[in-house]
C-alpha positions, 0 to 999 in steps of 0.5 A: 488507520491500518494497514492489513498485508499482502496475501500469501500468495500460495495458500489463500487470498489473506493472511489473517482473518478478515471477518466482521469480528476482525473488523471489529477489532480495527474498530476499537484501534478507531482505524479508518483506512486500511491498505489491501496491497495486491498482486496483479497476478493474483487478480487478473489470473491465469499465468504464472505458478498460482493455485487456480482456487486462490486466483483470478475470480476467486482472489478478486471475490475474496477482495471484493467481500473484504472491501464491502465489509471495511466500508460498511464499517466506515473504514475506507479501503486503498487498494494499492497495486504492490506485486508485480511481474513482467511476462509469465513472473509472478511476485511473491513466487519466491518468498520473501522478495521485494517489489520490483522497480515499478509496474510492469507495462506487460500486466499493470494496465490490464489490471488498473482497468479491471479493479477501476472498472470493479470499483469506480462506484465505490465512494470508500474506495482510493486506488494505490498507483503503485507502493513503492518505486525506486532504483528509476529517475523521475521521468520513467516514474510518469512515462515509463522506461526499460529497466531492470528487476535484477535480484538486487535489494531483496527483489526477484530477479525477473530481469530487463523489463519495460515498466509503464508509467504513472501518466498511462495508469492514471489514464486507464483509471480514469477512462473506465469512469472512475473517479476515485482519489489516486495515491501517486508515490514518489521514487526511492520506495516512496520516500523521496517527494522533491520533484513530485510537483514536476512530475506528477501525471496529468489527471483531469479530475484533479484527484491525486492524493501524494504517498510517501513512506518512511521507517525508522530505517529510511533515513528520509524524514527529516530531509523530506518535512519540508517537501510534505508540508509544501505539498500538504499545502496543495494536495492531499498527502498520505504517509501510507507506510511507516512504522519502528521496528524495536518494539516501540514508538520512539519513531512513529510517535513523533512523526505522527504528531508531526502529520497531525500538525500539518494535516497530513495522514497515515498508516501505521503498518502493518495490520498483522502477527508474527511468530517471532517478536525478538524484533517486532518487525514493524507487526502492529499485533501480537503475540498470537494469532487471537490478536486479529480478534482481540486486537491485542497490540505488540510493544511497537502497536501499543503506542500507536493504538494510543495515539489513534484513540487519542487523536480526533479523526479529520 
């Protein structure tokens, strides 16, 4: 299982390259699951700082032609709302910025119906509600509430907003007809699960999948183990981030074996390359650009690649 990162927004839909030949080298990690985090901007087009080629059409072409290839491969795809803006603001505009709190009630809904409508065929296709909400209580993670992307914690500073609501996005989803599994995370950027139970949103083909994220940084593991093995009694549970960040796996291979015990899931991110691995930065590949087709691991990418050859896939 990998994880590909988000787009660069201002010079073409992928990072890195994205061809059967790349897929290939997924392949040979025995990757099943690979994340796209998008950009609502991006996808639905036509306001914001955006280059037209890059956006709208062409950018959910581009996703579209990336998705075709992962399932005929036998990779399945979770495409996961991560950038978002209110108003005429667009995410990645400034380099660097964090998501905003949650989804922005003035873009989220029109984008969750045209990317459900595109894909609800799609049996190799999960829908990422949105990655990684935090600084919101657990009411305005379902119902919505006014708050604040106010530049704080690396985040763009966009300003009072009012954000929608997981209940809303579910609804939307699931009134184009699709019925596609839902990845619904918790609060404090996907890493606190304790009233994921009590508040979940309603979905009437009982499909949510619960995501939670954890690095060597986060601090939540151990506080949250028992809350994802009581919801992994219940409901399909995905680790869909996690990762070390000094160039090994003294963090990730633990928790990998952890989930393996409980039949939980994960993602190790994420899928890419760096300039500069003084500190590996959590990139799975490396050093060079030739590692998406080589699929040459970092020190951090090396353990993990060992793990997935080695462990059976459920």
């Amino acid at each position: 299982m990998g994880y590909v990162p988000p787009p660069v927004y201002a010079q073409g839909p992928y990072p890195g390259q994205t061809d059967n030949r790349a897929i290939a080298a997924m392949k040979s990690w025995r990757i099943n699951a690979v994340a796209l985090p998008l950009n609502e901007a991006c996808w639905l087009g036509g306001y914001g700082p955006l280059k037209p080629q890059f956006t709208g059409a062409a950018y959910r072409s581009a996703i579209a032609g990336f998705v075709r290839r992962l399932n005929a491969h036998g990779i399945y795809a979770i495409l996961r709302l991560s950038g978002a803006g209110p108003g005429g603001n667009v995410y990645g505009s400034v380099p660097g910025s964090a998501e905003i709190p949650m989804a922005d009630a003035d873009h989220a809904l029109a984008f969750w119906h045209s990317l459900a409508s595109r894909f609800k065929g799609s049996r190799g296709v999960l829908f990422g509600a949105y990655d990684e909400p935090h600084r919101i209580s657990w009411s305005c993670l379902l119902n919505g509430c006014q708050t604040n992307a106010d530049g704080s914690e690396e985040e763009p500073a966009f300003g009072p907003y009012q954000a929608v609501g997981y209940q809303a996005i579910v609804d939307t989803i699931r009134a184009t007809g699709a019925r596609n599994p839902i990845l619904i995370s918790g609060i404090d950027y996907a890493g606190q699960l304790d009233q994921w139970r009590q508040f979940m949103p309603r979905d009437p083909l009982h499909s949510l999948v619960v995501n939670f994220d954890t690095f060597d940084y986060s601090g939540n593991l151990d506080r949250e183990k028992p809350n994802l093995i009581s919801l992994a009694r219940s409901f399909p549970v995905l680790i869909g981030g996690f990762g070390d960040t000094d160039c090994n796996t003294d963090f990730s291979l633990p928790l990998m074996r952890f989930a393996d015990r409980h039949g939980i899931s994960y993602l190790a991110w994420t899928w890419n390359t760096e300039a500069d691995y003084g500190g590996c930065s959590n990139a799975l590949l490396g050093p060079t650009e030739a590692a998406y087709y080589s699929g040459h691991p970092s020190g951090y990418g090396a353990g993990v690649r060992r793990h997935f050859r080695a462990t059976p896939h459920r």
